[in-house]
N, C-alpha and C positions, 0 to 999 in steps of 0.2 A: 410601744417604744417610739415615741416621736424626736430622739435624737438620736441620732448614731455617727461615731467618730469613725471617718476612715481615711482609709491610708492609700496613696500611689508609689509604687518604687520606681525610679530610674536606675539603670542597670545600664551597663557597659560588657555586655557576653562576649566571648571569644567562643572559638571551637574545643575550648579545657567544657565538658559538661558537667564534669564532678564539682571543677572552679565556679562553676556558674550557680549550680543549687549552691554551694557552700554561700556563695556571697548570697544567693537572695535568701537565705534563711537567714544570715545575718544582719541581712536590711528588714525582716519582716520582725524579727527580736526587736528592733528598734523601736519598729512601728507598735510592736505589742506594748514596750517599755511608755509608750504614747499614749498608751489607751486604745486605740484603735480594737474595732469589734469586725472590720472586713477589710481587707486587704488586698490592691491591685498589683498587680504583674505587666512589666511589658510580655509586648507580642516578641517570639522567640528568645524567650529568658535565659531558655535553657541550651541554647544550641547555635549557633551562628558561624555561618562557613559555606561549602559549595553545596549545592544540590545532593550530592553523590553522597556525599556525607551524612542528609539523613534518609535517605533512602537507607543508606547500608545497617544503621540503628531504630530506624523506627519501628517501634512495636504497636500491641494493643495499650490501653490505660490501662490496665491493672498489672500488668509487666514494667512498665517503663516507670524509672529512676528516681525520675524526678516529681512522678506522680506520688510514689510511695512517700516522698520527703514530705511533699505538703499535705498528703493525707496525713501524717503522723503529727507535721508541725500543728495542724487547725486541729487538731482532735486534745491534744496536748497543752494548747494555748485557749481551746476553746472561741475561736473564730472562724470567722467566713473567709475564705479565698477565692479570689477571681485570677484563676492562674494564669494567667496573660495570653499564651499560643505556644505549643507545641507539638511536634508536628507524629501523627502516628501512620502505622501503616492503610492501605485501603486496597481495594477490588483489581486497584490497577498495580501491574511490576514496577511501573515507572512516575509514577505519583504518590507523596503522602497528602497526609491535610495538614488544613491549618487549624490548629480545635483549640478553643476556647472552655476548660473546665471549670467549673464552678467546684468548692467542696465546702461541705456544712458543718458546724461547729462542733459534728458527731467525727469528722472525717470521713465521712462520704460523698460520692459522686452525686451532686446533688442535680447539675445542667449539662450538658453538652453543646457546645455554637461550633459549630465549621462554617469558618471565610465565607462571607457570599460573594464578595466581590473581589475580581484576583487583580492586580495590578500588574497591569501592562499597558507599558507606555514607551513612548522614542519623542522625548522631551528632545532630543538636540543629535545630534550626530555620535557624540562620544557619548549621549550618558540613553542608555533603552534597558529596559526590566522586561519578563514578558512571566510574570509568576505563573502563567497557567501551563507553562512548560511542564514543572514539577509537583504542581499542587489541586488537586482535585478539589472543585471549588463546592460549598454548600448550599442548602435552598430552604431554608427553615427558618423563621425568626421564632427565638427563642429569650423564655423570661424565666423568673426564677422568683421566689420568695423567699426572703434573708431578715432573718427582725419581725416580718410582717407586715414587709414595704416590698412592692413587686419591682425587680432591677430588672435591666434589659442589655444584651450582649451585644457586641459589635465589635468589629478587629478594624484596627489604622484605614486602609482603602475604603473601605465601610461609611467613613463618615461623609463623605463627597454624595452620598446619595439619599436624600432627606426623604425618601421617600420612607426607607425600612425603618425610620426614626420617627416618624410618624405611623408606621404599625405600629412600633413599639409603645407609642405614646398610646393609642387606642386602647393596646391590652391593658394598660392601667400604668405603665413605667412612670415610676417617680426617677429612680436614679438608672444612668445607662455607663456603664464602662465598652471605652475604647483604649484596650490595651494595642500600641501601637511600635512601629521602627518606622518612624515619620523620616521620609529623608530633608538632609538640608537645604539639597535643592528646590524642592517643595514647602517644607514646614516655615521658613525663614519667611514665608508672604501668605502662607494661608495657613497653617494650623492654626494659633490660636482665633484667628476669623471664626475658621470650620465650627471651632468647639464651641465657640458662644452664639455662633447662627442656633447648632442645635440646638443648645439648651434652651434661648431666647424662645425658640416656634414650638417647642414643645412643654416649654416652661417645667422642665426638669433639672436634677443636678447631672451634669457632665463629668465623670472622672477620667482623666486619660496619664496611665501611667506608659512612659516612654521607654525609649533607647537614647543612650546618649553616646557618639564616637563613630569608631571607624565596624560599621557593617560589614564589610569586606573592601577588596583593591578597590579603588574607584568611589566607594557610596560612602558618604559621610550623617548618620543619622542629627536629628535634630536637635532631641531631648524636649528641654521647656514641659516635662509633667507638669500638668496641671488639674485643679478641683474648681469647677466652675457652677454659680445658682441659678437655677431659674430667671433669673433678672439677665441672667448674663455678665455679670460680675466674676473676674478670677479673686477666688478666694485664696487658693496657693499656689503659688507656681516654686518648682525647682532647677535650680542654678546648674551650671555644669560640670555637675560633677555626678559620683552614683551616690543617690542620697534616699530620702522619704520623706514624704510631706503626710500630713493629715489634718483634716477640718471636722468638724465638728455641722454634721448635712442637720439642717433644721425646718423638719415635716410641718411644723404646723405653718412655718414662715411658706412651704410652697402651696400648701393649702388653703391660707388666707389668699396669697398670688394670684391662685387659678379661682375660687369665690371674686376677688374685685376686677378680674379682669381676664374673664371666661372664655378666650381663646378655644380651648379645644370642645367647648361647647356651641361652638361657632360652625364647627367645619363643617359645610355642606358634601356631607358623609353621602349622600342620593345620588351626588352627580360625582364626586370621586372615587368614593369608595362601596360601588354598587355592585358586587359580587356577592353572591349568598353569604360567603364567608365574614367577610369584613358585616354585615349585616347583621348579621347574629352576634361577633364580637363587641361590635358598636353598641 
């Protein structure tokens, strides 16, 4: 299958989590009404509010709410979901994560991605995040097979470091989702840069389904989802409001791409990427 039509939802959460699946299944009904065969989530779709908040609900996956929705919606609708980030519990009292599931057109757990990289920053006086407060960060890159095209995971923070976008390119990632809550502060001068840096160096497609609105007191998210080609080209971007986009990813266009202009057959993999591992994977 060298086409595949898919979809990003922008999502506007609050701390209602029942209000939050109801809406994104209602946005993913759309996308299905589309065609669409996989489907993105922003990063905390399903939950937005203080800390304390998902501490006090976070389970394992196969307990929590919202997992059960999209397992039953993709089973039912017979698609792929990249369920954006929500967050379960871990080893610590005082931290969940931030996890990225994947579920397969059977409705199962197909991937698992926890955050590698936690954001924390003190951009100005009034405005400091320090996510690793509450959220035990990952150390895995992780890929997945959808269609029969290898995808590659990544959460918002993620994309500022092209280094793991570049594993991911190595393992074979044709498409990479960065389900995100990009803030305004930030996203207004560098998301869409960010997204078509990645896609351009790794000559992959970029999906990044967002947040759009008020995060909490103080943080205003970005939105601007968008579906970006290997050329670097936005294919769709969305408006501000909570909506769905989808395009229609076309493989043989990035495999002609990487044939007339063989970038990743370029990289002198000896002198950066000289670890047994990357060796073997190269």
């Amino acid at each position: 299958m060298n086409n595949i039509k898919i979809a990003a939802v922008q999502m506007s959460p609050t701390g209602d989590r029942e209000g939050n699946i109801k809406t994104a299944l209602e946005l993913m009904e759309k996308a299905v009404g589309k065609g669409a065969q996989i489907i993105g989530l922003p990063e905390d779709f399903s939950y937005v509010g203080e800390s304390e908040g998902k501490l006090a609900f976070a389970t394992d996956p196969d307990k929590d709410p919202a997992v059960k929705a999209l397992r039953k919606f993709a089973k039912e609708n017979k698609v792929a979901i990249i369920g954006g980030s929500i967050p379960f519990k871990t080893t610590s009292k005082n931290k969940v994560s931030n996890t990225c599931l994947v579920i397969d057109t059977k409705g199962k757990i197909a991937a698992r991605y926890d955050k590698m990289h936690l954001f924390d920053v003190a951009l100005d006086k009034d405005y400091t995040h320090k996510e690793s407060e509450h959220i035990n960060g990952g150390n895995k890159v992780v890929t997945v097979n959808l269609f029969g095209h290898t995808v590659g995971l990544s959460i918002c923070y993620d994309v500022r470091f092209p280094e793991l976008y570049r594993a991911l390119a190595l393992r074979g990632t044709k498409i990479i989702f960065v389900p995100s809550a990009f803030t305004l502060y930030t996203g207004k001068d560098h998301w869409e840069t960010l997204l078509r840096a990645r896609a351009i160096e790794n000559q992959c497609y970029i999906v990044a389904p967002a947040q759009y609105g008020l995060y909490k007191p103080g943080i205003q998210t970005y939105g601007r989802t968008m579906i970006v080609d290997p050329w670097g080209q936005v294919l769709a971007v969305c408006q501000d409001k909570e909506d769905v986009i989808v395009s229609e990813i076309d493989m043989d266009y990035l495999e002609d791409l990487r044939r007339r202009m063989p970038c990743l057959e370029h990289i002198h993999k000896k002198t950066f990427f000289s670890s047994k591992k990357y060796k073997k994977e190269s």
